[in-house]
C-alpha positions, -999 to 999 in steps of 0.1 A, spaced: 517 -448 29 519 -481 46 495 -486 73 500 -510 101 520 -516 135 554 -505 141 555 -522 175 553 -561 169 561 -588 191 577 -617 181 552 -647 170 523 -619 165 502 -619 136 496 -587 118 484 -568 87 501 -540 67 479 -525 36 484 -496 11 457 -477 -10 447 -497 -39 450 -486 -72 434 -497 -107 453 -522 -124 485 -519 -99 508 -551 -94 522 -547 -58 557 -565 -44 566 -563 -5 596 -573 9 588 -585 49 623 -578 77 641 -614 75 630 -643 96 589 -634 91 569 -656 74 534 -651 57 501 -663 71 493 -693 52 478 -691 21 484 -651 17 509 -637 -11 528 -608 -12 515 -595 -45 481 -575 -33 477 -542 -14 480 -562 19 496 -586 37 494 -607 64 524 -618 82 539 -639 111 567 -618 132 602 -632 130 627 -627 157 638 -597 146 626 -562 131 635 -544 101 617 -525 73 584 -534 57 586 -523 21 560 -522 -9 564 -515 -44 529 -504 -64 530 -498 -103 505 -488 -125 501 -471 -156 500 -436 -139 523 -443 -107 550 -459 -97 551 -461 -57 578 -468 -34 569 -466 11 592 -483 37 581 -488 75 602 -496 100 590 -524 123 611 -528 159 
């Protein structure tokens, strides 16, 4: 489950996690036209991001050697 704002205004800063697991690798994928607060990545359980113009769906991907996790949240 992806935790963080559904409501963003454009040019706000704001933070999405997931649970952490053990040896995961973790992907997002941020709505186009958002960029990520400087120096963070989109490879840990959160992220940090700039909003764009528009909205769209956040979406992290979490693997492990016991799970493979898909959540999406849409962002307006």
């Amino acid at each position: 489950m992806i935790v963080g704002d559904t409501l963003a205004c454009t040019g706000s800063d704001l933070t999405y996690s997931i649970p952490s697991l053990n040896g995961a690798t973790y992907n997002w994928t941020l709505p186009a036209g958002w960029t990520l607060n400087q120096g963070d990545s989109l490879t840990g359980y959160m992220v940090q991001a700039v909003v764009g113009v528009n909205g769209g769906d956040i979406i992290a991907h979490e693997v492990n050697s016991c799970a493979n996790l898909h959540d999406t949240l849409k962002v307006v």
